[in-house]
C-alpha positions as CSV (number, residue, x, y, z in Angstrom):
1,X,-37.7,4.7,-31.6
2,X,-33.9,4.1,-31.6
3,X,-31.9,2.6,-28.5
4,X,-28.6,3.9,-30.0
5,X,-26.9,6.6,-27.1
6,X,-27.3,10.0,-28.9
7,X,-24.2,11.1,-30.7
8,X,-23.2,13.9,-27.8
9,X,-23.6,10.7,-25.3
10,X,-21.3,8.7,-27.5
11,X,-19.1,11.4,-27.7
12,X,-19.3,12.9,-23.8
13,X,-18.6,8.9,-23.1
14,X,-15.1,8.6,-25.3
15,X,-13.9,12.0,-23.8
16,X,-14.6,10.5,-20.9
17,X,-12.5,7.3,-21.3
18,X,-9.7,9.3,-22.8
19,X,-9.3,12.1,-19.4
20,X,-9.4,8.9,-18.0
21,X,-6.7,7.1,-19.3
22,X,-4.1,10.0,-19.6
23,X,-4.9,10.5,-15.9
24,X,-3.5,7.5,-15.7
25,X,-0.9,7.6,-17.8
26,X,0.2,10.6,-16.1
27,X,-0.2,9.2,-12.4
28,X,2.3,6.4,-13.6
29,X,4.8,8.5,-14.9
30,X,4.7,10.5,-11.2
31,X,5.1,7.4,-9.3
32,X,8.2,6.6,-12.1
33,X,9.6,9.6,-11.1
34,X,8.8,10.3,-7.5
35,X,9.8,6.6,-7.3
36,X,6.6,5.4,-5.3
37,X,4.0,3.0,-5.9
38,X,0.1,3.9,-6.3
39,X,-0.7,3.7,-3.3
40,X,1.7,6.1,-1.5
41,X,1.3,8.8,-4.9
42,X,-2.5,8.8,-3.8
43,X,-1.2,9.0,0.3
44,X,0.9,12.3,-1.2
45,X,-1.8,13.8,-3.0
46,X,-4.1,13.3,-0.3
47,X,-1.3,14.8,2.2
48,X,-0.6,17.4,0.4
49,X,-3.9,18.6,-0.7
50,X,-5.4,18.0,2.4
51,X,-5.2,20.3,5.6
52,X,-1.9,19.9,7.6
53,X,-3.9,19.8,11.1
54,X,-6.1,17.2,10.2
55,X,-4.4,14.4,8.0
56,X,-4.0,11.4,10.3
57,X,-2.8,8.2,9.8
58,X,-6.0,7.1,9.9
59,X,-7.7,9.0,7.9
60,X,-5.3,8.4,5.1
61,X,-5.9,4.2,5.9
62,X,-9.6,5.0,5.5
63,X,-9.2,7.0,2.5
64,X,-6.8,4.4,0.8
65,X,-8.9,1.6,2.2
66,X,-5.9,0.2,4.3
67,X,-5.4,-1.3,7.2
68,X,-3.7,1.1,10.2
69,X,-0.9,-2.0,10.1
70,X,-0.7,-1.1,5.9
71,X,-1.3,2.5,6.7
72,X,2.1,2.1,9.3
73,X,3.7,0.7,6.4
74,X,3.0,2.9,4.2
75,X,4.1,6.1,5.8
76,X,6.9,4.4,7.2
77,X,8.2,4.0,3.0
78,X,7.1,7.7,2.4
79,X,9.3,9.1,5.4
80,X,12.4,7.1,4.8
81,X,12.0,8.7,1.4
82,X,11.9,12.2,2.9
83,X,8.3,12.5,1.9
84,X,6.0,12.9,5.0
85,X,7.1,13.3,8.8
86,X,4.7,12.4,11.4
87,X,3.7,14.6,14.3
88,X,2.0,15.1,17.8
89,X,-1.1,17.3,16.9
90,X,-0.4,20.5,18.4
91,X,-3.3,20.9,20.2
92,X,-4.6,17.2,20.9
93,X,-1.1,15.1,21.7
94,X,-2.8,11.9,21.5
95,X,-3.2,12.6,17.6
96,X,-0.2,12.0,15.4
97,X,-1.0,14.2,11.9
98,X,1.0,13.3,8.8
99,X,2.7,16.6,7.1
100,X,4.4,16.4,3.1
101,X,8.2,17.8,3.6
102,X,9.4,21.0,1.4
103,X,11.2,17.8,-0.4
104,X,7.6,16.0,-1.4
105,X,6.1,19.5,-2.6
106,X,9.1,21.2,-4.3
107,X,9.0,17.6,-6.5
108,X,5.5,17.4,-6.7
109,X,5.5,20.9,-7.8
110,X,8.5,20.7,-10.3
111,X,6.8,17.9,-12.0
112,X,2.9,19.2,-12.3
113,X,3.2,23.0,-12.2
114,X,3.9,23.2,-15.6
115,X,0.5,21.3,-16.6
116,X,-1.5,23.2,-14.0
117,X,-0.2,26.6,-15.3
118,X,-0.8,25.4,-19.4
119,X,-4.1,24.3,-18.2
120,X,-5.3,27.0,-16.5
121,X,-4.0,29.5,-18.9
122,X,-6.4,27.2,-22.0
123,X,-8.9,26.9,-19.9
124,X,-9.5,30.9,-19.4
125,X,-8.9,31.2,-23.2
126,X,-10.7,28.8,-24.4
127,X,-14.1,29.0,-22.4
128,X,-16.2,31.7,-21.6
129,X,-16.9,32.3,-17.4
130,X,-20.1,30.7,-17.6
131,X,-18.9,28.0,-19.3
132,X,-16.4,27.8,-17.3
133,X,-18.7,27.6,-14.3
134,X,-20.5,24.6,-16.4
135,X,-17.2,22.6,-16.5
136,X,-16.3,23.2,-12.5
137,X,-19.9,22.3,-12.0
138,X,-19.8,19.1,-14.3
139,X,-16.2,17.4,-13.0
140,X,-17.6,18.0,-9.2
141,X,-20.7,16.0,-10.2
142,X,-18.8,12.8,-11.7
143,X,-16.4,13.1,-9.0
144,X,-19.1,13.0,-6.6
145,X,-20.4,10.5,-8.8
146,X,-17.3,8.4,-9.0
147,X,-17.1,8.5,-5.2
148,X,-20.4,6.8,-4.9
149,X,-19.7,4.6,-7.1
150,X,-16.4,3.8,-4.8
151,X,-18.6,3.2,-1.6
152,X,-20.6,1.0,-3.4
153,X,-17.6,-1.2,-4.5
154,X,-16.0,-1.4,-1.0
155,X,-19.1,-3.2,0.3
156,X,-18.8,-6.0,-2.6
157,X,-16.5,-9.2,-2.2
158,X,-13.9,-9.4,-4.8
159,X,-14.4,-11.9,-7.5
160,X,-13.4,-15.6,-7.1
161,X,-9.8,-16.5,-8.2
162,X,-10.4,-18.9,-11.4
């Protein structure tokens, strides 16, 4: 009986690495361009994606695994830069909710729009709807996957400086 990863695993495994790394790549080109660091490109996609009544500074420290002193920071870099602006919840004025300005998603949009239309548009030529319905199925998985994965980390100490 072999222990060698059957060739799809090899495969499934090298596809894997490269979505990875031009995810990446493409991630550092935005924060290039968008002239951010990591950090606040994640805070933005979360801000943006995310629903305008609900993103809190909070929430987005929890997310990003700041501090609500690094959180503070944070924002405070991404609204001198005309990206977020910081409100009293309309309903609950003890809550402050983070909003993206026009500025962050006419950028945003100038800069990704062209992938998500290309990709959308192979995607429906390419793939049949049930298979289609196999690959939504299969990226929610790992990224459930890869969120475990991320909890388990956060309760590990980092390795010892040599």
């Amino acid at each position: 009986m072999s222990t060698e990863p059957a060739p799809i695993a090899v495969e499934l495994r090298k596809a894997l690495e490269f979505y990875h790394g031009t995810l990446e790549d493409l991630a550092r080109e935005l924060i290039r361009l968008l002239g951010v660091n990591e950090t606040d490109r994640r805070a933005l996609e979360i801000v943006l994606l995310g629903d305008a009544k609900s993103t809190t500074p909070g929430m987005l420290a929890e997310r990003l695994g700041l501090t609500a002193a690094g959180a503070t920071i944070m924002l405070n870099r991404l609204e001198k830069q005309g990206y977020i602006t910081r409100s009293l919840h309309p309903t609950d004025r003890r809550r402050v909710i983070v909003v993206a300005t026009e500025l962050a998603a006419r950028r945003v949009q100038d800069l990704i729009s062209t992938l998500v239309d290309e990709g959308y548009k192979m995607m429906l030529s390419w793939y049949a709807p049930a298979e289609l319905e196999m690959i939504a199925g299969f990226l929610t998985r790992v990224s459930e996957l890869q969120q475990t994965h991320r909890q388990r980390l956060c309760t590990m100490d980092p390795y010892p400086r040599l």
